[in-house]
C-alpha positions in Angstrom: 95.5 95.8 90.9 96.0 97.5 87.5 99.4 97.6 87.6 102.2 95.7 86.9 105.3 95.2 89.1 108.2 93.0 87.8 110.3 93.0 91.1 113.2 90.8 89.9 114.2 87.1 89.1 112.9 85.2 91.9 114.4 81.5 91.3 115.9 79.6 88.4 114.1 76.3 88.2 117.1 73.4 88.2 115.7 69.4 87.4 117.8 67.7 89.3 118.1 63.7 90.3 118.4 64.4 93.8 117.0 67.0 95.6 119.5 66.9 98.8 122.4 66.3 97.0 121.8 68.6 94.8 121.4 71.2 97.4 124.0 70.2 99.9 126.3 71.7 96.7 124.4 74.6 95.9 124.4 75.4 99.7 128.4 74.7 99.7 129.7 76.3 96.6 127.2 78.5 95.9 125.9 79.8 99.3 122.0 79.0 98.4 121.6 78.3 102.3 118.4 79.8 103.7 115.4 77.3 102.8 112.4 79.4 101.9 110.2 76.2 101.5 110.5 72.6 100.9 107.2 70.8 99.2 106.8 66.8 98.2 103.1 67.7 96.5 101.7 66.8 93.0 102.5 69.3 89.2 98.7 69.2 88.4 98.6 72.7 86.5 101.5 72.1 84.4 99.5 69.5 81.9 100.8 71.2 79.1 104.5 70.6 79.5 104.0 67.1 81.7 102.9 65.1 79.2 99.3 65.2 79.9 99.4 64.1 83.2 100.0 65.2 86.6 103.3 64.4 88.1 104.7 64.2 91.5 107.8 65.9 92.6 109.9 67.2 95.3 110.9 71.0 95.5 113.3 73.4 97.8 113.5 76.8 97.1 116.7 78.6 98.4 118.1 82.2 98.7 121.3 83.5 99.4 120.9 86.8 101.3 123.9 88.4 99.7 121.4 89.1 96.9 119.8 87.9 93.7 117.3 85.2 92.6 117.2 82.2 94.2 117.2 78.2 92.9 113.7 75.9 92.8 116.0 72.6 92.8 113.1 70.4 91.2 112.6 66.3 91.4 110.6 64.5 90.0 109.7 61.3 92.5 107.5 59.0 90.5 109.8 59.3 86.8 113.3 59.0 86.2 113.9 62.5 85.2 115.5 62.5 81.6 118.8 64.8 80.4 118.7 66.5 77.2 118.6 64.3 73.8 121.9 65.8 73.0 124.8 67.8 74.1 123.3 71.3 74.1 125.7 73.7 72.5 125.7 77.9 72.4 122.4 79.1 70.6 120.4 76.6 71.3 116.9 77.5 72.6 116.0 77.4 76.1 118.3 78.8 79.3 121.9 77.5 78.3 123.7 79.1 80.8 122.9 81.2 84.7 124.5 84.2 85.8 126.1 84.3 89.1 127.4 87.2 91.0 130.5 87.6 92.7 132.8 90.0 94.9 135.8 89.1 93.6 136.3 87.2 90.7 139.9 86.6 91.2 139.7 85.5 94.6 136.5 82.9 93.1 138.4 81.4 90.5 141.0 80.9 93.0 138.5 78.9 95.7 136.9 77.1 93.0 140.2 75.4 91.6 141.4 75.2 94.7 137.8 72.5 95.3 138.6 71.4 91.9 135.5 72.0 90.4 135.1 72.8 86.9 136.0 75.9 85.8 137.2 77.9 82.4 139.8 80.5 82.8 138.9 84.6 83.8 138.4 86.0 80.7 135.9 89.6 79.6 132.9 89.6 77.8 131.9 92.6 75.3 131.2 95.1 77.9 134.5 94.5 79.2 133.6 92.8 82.4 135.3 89.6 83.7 133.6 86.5 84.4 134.6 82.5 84.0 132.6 79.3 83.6 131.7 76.9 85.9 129.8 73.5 85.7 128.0 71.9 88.6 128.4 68.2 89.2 124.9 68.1 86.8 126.1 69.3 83.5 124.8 72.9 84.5 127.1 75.7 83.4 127.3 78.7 85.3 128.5 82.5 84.4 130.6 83.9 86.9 130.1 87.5 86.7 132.5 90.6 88.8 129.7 92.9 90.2 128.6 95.2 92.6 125.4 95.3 93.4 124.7 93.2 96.7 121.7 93.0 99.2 124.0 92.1 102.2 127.7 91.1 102.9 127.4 87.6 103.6 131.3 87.2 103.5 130.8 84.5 100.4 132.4 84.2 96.9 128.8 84.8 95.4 125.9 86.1 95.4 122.8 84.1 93.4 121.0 84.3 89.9 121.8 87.5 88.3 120.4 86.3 85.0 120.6 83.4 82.3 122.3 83.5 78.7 119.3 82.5 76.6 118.7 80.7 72.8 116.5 82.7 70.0 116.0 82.2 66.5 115.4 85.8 66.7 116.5 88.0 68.6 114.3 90.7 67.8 110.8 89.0 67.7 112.6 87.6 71.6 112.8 91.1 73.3 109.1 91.3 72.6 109.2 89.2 75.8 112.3 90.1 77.7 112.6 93.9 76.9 108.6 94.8 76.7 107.1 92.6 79.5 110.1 92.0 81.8 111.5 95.3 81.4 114.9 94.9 80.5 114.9 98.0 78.4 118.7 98.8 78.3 120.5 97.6 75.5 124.3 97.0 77.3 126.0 95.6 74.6 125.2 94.5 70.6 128.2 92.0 69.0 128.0 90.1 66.0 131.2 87.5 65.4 133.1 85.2 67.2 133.8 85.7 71.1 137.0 84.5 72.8 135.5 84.7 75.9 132.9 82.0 75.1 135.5 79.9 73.5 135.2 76.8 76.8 131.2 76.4 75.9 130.4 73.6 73.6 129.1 75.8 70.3 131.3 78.4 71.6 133.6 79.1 68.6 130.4 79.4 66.5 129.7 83.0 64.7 126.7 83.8 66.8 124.8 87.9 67.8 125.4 87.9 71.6 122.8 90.9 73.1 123.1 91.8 76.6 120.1 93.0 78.3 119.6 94.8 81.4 116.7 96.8 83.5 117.4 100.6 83.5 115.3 101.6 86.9 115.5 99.7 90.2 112.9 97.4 90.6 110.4 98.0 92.6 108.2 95.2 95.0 108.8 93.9 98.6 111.7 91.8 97.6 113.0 94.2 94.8 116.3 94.9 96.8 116.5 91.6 97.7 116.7 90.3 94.2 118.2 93.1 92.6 118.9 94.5 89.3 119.4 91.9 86.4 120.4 90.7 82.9 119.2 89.2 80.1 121.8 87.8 77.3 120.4 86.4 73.7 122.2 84.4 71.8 121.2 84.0 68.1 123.7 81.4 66.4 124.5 80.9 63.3 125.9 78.3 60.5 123.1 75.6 61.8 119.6 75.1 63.0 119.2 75.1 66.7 117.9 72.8 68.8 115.6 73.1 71.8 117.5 72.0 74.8 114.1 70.5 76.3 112.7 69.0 72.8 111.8 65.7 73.7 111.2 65.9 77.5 109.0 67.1 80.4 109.4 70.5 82.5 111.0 69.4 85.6 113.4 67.2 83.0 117.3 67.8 84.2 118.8 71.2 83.5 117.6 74.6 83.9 114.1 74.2 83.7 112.6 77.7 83.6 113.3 81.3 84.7 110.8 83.0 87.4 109.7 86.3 88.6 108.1 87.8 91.3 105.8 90.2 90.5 102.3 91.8 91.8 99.3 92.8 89.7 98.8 89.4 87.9 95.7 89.5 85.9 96.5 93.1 84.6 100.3 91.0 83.3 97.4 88.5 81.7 96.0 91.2 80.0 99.5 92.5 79.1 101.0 89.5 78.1 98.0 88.2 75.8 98.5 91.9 74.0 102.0 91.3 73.2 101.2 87.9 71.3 102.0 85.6 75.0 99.5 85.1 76.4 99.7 82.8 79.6 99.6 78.9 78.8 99.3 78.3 82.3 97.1 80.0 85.5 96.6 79.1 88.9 94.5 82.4 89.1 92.0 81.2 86.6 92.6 77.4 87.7 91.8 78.3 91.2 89.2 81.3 90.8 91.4 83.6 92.1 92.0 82.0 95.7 95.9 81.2 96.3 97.8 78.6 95.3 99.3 76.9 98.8 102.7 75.8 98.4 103.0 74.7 102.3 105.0 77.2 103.4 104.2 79.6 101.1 101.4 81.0 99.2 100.2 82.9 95.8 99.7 83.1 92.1 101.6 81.4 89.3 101.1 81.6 85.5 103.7 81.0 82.9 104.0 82.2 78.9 106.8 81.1 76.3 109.0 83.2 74.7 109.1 82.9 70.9 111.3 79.8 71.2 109.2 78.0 73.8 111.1 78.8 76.8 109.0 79.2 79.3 108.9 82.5 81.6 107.1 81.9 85.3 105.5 84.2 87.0 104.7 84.3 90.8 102.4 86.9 92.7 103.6 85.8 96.4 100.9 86.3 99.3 102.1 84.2 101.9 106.0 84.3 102.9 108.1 82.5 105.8 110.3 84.9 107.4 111.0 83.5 110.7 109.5 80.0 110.9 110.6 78.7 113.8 108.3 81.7 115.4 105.7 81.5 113.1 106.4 84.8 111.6 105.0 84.8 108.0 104.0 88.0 106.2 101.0 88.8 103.9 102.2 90.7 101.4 98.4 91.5 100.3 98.2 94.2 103.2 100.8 96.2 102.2 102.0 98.6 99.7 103.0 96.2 96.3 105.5 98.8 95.2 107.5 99.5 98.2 110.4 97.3 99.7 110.4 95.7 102.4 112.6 97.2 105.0 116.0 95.3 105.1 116.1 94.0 108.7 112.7 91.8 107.5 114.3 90.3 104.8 117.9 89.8 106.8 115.8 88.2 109.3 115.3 85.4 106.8 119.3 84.3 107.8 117.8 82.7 110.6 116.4 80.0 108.9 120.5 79.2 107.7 120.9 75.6 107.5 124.6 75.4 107.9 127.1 72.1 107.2 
């Protein structure tokens, strides 16, 4: 396939200490309750970023059918996954903060005090939208964001990954990566100073540019209205030398460990990528002469680049997807048309596989 399909974050990658636990809240608060696959296997492609040497781990990958990307909630099972060397504050490089959707941000706020979780007051960002902080139980901070763009009314607070607020030294030389190849081409809002709104987030009374980034077409792909449209915001800081929120430690290490998306026509992305100055650092395509990579229940292509700062950016072709497991209905997306969605009752159909509390 010559062409290139970015259909849409398909997961944030969270390291976590505990797989279940972490999940059981994710399903709870967050409504990440359809399990797409669940995998005990061994990292052997990721050399570059695991120290050298293969490492086991456990993985789930969940979905919220309201819409958005999901969560791969990570483990590692033979290492005592490490947090950052420091507190990471605003600005510094890697994923500081995920962008979750919801219905009603008033009535959000509201459920999440009410559980006593940890939340900043409703405040708006520059494009005037309103939106609040919350952190997980795991030192992960989370943007609540109004919206309204859905896949399906689940009848929950929120939806899933809309997008991540990112680090750069740079923020031009960083939407080489984010605006060229991921196609967030619309520039929503561009603010240089300090921003009340942020004012809750360690760093967060620093002087800092704050670009928001979103895609200006629909994406396209079987899972492209599942996922949904997206955003992108850069944060250059400054008064002080960032750090890199994973300096010192392995992918898979606690925190938000990388940011995924589905896409078809991989080795014409290689090609892309290595034009634009990124080219992939890692390739099951080349790694396994072009044959799939089997994650259990699932099956594909994976490759990942860095974006100017090192974060790194995954990239997964899917083949093989579990829609229906407990009758063995999987699909191969290889016999169909890459650009085309898949029709809505396919993808609801997934709600079956619910694991409730």
């Amino acid at each position: 396939m010559n062409q290139v399909i970015v259909s849409g974050i398909q997961q944030l990658g969270i390291g976590v200490q505990n797989v279940a636990e972490a999940w059981n809240w994710y399903r709870k608060y967050l409504g990440m309750d359809i399990k797409v696959f669940e995998e005990s296997a061994t990292a052997s492609l990721m050399l570059p970023y695991t120290g050298g040497m293969p490492q086991k781990r456990h993985a789930i990958l969940a979905l919220n059918l309201s819409g958005g990307g999901g969560f791969e909630i990570w483990q590692y099972t033979d290492r005592t996954p490490q947090a950052p060397l420091f507190v990471p504050a605003l600005g510094d490089l890697g994923i500081f903060v995920a962008k979750i959707k919801a219905r009603d941000i008033h009535k959000t706020h509201a459920y999440f005090t009410d559980e006593k979780l940890t939340v900043s007051t409703i405040a708006k960002d520059p494009s005037g939208r309103l939106h609040f902080f919350l952190t997980d139980p795991y030192n992960n901070i989370f943007q609540v964001i109004e919206s309204q763009n859905w896949f399906s009314n689940e009848k929950k607070h929120t939806g899933s990954v809309y997008g991540v607020v990112i680090g750069v030294t740079d923020i031009e030389k960083s939407m080489k990566v984010y605006s060229d190849i991921l196609g967030y081409d619309k520039i929503v809002s561009d603010k240089k100073g300090n921003f009340p709104d942020l004012v809750s987030l360690n760093g967060g009374e620093s002087i800092c540019r704050r670009v928001l980034l979103q895609n200006s077409k629909p994406r396209l792909g079987a899972f492209g209205r599942l996922f949904g449209n997206s955003e992108i915001e850069l944060v250059q800081v400054e008064g002080r030398v960032p750090r890199k929120i994973y300096e010192g430690r392995f992918w898979g290490d606690l925190g938000f460990i990388h940011l995924c998306y589905d896409i078809q026509g991989m080795e014409a992305l290689n090609t892309a990528c290595a034009k634009r100055g990124f080219p992939f650092t890692v390739d099951s395509f080349a790694n396994h002469k072009g044959n799939s990579f089997d994650m259990g229940e699932a099956a594909g292509h994976f490759s990942y680049i860095e974006d100017p700062d090192g974060t790194l950016i995954e990239f997964v072709e899917t083949h093989k997807v579990p829609i229906l497991k407990k009758l063995g209905w999987y699909l191969d997306l290889r016999k169909r048309n890459p650009a085309k969605h898949l029709p809505d009752f396919v993808i609801k159909a997934m709600g079956l596989n619910k694991v409730k509390d």
